[in-house]
C-alpha positions as CSV (number, residue, x, y, z in Angstrom):
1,X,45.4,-76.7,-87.1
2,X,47.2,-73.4,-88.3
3,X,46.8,-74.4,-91.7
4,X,42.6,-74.2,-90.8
5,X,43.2,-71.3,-88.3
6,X,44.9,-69.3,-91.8
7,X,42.4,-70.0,-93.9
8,X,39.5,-68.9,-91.3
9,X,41.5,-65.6,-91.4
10,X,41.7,-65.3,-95.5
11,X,37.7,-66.1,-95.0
12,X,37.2,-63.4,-92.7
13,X,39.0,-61.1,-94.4
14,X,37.8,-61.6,-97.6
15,X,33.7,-61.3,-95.9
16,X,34.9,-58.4,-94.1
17,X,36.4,-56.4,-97.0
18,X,33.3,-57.5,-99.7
19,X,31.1,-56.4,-97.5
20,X,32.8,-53.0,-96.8
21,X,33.4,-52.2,-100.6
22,X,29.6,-53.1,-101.1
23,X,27.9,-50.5,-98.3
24,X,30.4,-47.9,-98.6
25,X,30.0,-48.2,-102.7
26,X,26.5,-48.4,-102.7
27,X,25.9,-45.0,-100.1
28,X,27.9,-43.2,-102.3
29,X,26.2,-44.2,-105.2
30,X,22.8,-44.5,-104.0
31,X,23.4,-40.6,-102.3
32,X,24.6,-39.1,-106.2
33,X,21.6,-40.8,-107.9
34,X,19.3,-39.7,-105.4
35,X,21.0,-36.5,-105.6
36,X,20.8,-36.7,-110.0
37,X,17.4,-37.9,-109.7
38,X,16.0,-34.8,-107.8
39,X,17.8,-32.0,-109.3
40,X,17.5,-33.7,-112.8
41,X,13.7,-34.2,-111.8
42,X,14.0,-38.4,-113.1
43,X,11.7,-40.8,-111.2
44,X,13.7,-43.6,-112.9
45,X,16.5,-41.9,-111.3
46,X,15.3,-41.8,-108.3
47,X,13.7,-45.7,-108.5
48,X,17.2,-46.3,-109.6
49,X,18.6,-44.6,-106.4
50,X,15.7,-46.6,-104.0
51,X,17.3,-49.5,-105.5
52,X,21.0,-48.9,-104.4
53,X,19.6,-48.2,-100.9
54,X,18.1,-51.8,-100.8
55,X,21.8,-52.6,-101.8
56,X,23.2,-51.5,-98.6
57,X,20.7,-53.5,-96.4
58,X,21.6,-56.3,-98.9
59,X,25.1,-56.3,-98.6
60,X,24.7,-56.0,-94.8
61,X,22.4,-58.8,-94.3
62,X,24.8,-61.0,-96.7
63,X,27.5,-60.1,-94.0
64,X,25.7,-61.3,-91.0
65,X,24.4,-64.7,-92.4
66,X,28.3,-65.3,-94.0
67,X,29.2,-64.7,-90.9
68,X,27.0,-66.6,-88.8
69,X,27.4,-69.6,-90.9
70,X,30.9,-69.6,-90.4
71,X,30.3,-70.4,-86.9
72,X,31.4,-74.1,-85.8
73,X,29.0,-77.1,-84.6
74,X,27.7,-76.7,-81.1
75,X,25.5,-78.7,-78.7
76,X,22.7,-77.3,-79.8
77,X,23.4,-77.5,-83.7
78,X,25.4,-80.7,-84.6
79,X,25.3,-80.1,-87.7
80,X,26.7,-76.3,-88.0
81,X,25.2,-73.3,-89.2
82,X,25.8,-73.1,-92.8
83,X,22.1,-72.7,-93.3
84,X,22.1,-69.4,-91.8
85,X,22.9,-68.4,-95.5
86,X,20.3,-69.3,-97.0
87,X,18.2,-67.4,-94.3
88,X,20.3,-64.6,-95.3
89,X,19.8,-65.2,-98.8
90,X,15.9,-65.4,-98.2
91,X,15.9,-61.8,-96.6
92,X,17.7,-60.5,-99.5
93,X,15.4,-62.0,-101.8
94,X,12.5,-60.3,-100.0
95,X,14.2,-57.2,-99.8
96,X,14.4,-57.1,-103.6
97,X,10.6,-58.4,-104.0
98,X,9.0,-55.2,-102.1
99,X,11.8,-52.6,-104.1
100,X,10.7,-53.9,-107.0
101,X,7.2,-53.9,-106.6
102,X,7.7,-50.5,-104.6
103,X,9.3,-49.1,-108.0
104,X,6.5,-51.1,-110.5
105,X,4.2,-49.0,-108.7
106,X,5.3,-45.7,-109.1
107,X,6.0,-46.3,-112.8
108,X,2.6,-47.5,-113.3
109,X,0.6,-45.0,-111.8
110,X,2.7,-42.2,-113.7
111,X,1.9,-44.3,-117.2
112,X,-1.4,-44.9,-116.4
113,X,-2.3,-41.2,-115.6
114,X,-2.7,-39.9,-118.8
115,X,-1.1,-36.6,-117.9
116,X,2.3,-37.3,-119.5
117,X,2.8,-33.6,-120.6
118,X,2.5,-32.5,-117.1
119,X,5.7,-35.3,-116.5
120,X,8.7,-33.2,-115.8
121,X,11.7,-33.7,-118.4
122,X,15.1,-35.0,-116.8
123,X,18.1,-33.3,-116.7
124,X,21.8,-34.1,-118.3
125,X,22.8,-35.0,-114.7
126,X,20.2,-37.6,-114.3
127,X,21.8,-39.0,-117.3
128,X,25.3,-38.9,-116.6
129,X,24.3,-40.6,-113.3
130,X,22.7,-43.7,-115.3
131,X,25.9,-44.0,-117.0
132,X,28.1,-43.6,-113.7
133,X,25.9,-46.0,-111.9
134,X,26.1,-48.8,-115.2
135,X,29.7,-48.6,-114.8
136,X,30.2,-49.0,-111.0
137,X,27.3,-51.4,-110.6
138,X,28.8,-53.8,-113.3
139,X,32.1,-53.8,-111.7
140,X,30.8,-54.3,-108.4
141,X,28.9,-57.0,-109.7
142,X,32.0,-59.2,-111.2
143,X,34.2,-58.4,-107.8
144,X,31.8,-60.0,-105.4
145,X,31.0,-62.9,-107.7
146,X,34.7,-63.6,-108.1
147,X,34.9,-63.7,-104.1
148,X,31.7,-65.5,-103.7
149,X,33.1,-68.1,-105.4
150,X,36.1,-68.4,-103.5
151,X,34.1,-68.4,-100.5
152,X,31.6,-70.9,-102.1
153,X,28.9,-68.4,-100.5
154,X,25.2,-68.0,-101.9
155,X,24.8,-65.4,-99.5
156,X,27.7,-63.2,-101.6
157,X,26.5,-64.4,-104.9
158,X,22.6,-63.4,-104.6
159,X,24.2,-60.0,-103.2
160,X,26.4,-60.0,-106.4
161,X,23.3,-60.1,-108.6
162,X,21.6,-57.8,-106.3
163,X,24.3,-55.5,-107.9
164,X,23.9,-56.7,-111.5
165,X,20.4,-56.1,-111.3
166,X,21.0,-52.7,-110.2
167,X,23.3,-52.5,-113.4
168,X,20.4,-53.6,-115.4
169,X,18.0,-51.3,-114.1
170,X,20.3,-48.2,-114.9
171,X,20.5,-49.4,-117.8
172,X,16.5,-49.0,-118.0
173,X,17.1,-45.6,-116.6
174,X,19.2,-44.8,-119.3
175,X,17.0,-45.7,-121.9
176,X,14.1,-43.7,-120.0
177,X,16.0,-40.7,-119.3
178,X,17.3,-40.8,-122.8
179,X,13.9,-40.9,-123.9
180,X,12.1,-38.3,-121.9
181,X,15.2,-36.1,-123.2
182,X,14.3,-36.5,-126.3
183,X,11.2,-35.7,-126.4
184,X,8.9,-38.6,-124.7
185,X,8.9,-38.2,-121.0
186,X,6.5,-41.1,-120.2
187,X,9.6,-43.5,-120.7
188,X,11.1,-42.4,-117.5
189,X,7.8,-43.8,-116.2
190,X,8.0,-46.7,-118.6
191,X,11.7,-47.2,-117.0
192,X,10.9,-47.3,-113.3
193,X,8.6,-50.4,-114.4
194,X,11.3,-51.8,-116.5
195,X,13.8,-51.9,-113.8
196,X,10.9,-53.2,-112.1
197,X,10.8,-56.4,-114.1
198,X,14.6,-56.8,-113.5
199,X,14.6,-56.6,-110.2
200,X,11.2,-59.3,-109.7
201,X,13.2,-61.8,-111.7
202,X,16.9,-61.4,-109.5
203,X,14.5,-61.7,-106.2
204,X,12.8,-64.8,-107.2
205,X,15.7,-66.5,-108.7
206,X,17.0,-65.5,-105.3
207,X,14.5,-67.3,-103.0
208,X,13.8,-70.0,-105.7
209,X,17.4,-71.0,-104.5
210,X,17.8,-70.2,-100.7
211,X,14.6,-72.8,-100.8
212,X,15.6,-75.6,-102.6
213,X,18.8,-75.3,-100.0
214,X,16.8,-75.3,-97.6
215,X,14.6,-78.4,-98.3
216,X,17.5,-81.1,-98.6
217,X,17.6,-80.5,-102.0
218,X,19.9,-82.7,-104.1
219,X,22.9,-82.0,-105.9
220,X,22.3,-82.2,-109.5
221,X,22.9,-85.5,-111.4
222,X,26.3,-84.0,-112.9
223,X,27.4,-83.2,-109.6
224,X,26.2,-86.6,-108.5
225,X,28.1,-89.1,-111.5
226,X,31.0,-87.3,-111.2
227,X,31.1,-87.9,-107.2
228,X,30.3,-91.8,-108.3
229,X,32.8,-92.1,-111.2
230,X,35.1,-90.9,-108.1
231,X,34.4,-93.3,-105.6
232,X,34.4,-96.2,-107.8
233,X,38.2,-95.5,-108.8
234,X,39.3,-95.9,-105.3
235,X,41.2,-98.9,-103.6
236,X,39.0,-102.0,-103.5
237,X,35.5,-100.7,-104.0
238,X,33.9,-102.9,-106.0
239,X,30.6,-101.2,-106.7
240,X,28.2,-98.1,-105.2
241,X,25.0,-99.3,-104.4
242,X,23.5,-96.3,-103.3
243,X,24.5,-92.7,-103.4
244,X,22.4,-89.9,-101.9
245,X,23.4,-86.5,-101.7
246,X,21.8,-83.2,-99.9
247,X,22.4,-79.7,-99.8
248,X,22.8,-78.3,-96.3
249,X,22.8,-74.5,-97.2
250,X,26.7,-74.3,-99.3
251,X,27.6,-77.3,-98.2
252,X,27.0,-81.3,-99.2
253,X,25.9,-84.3,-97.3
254,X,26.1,-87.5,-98.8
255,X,24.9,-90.8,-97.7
256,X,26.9,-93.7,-99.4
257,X,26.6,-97.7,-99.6
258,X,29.6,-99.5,-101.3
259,X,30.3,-102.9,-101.7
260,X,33.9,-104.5,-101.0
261,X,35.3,-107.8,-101.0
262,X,33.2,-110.0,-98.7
263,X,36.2,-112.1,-97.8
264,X,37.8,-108.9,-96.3
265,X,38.1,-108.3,-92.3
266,X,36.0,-105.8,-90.7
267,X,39.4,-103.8,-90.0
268,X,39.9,-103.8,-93.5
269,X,36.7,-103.0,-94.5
270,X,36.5,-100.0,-92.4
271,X,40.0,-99.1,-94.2
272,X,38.3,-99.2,-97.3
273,X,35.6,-96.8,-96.2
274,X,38.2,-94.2,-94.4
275,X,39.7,-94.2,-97.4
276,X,36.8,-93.5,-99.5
277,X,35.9,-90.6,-96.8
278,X,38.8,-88.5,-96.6
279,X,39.2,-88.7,-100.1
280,X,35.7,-87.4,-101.4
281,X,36.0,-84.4,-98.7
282,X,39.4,-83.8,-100.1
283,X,38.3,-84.1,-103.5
284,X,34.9,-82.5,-103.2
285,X,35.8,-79.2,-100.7
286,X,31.9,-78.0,-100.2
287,X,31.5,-82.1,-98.5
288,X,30.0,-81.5,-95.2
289,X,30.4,-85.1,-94.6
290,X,30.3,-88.3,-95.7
291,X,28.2,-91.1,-94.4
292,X,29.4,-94.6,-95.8
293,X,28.1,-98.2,-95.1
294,X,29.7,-101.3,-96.2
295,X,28.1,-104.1,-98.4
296,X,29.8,-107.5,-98.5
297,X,30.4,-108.7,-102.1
298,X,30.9,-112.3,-102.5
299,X,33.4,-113.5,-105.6
């Protein structure tokens, strides 16, 4: 019990400090490009800055749904609330769809205007701000997929690309910026619908997974023959007859038939089985549960 009541503490910590790194990061960050991209007169800077904002509701959403998923089984959900992440992870997803689409816009209509000489050329501090915001984006990026992973969270990991992307569209900005500088200013328009590409393929990558999760999905067959090589090295199972596995948002069901020595008691048979359980869920920390039934084997 204190060994679970420790590690609920690590966990909480660790959700409560990613998520404060992220929104207090990403205002700062979203407020200097915002800032860049006025003064330096950069739509892509300003896209750029739109996207950092959809960070913070990100990060913030990612917080509730780890959170809530945390929460134990109750009488009126058996089962727990570990899908509660994907939920999460489907709001992020959505959030990115309308950013980027919000940002695709823009771009467009500035490329498809014509007027390109009338397009204001950016500043050296919209520049130094794509640079900044490469930099602090890519580190964010790698800090909350090294704690999503400890956490096993999806919620945490899609907000971890939701930072990555917003590497990658500074990186567009960049370019664009760079460009206009130099002497072509419809790439800062060309940018914004760059970053908007980025940003389209995070988000559906994003709900592409928080759905499967959601449907019972399967674990893949890797995860599936290892789990089997597993469970036929333990004590007296003689074969696996079936083996079913779902995803119940991070976390695995499986449904399991085994066959043992007919000539065993039912005592020992139900050994067997125990065994077989605790060991997977040992073995296999993301296993909800395990559901086994026995097959007699004759010799």
């Amino acid at each position: 019990m204190a060994k679970e009541m420790k590690k609920a503490f690590n966990e909480n910590a660790i959700i409560k400090q990613i998520s404060m790194v992220g929104i207090i990061g990403n205002i700062i960050l979203c407020a200097f490009k915002m800032f860049a991209g006025i003064v330096g007169k950069s739509g892509a800077m300003v896209s750029d800055a739109v996207h950092s904002l959809s960070d913070v509701f990100a990060t913030f959403i990612a917080f509730l749904g780890v959170k809530m998923s945390k929460r134990g089984a109750d009488k009126a959900h058996p089962y727990g609330h570990e899908r509660m992440e994907c939920i999460a992870s489907l709001i992020l997803g959505l959030i990115l769809l309308v950013t980027g689409l919000g940002i695709g816009k823009v771009g467009l209509q500035n490329i498809f205007s014509g007027n390109y000489e009338e397009l204001a050329i950016p500043g050296a501090i919209a520049l130094v701000a794509a640079i900044l915001s490469i930099a602090v984006k890519e580190a964010m990026y790698w800090y909350t997929r090294h704690y999503a992973k400890i956490l096993n969270s999806a919620a945490f990991m899609a907000d971890a690309w939701h930072h990555r992307s917003d590497a990658f569209s500074s990186i567009g900005s960049l370019i664009g910026i760079g460009g206009a500088m130099l002497g072509f200013p419809v790439l800062d328009a060309i940018a914004s619908v760059v970053i908007c590409l980025f940003i389209l393929k995070v988000a559906f990558d994003i709900l592409l997974d928080a759905v499967k999760k959601m449907l019972d999905t399967s674990c893949d067959d890797e995860y599936e023959t290892k789990l089997k090589e597993y469970i036929l090295k333990q004590k007296d199972v003689d074969d696996v007859d079936l083996l079913h596995t779902r995803m119940f948002g991070n976390k695995v069901y499986v449904d399991l038939e085994i066959s043992v020595d007919g000539n065993k008691t039912f005592r020992e048979a139900h050994a067997v089985a125990e065994n077989v359980h605790e060991n997977v869920e040992k073995e296999f920390p993301n296993t909800k549960h395990v559901m086994i039934h026995v097959n007699p084997k004759e010799a």
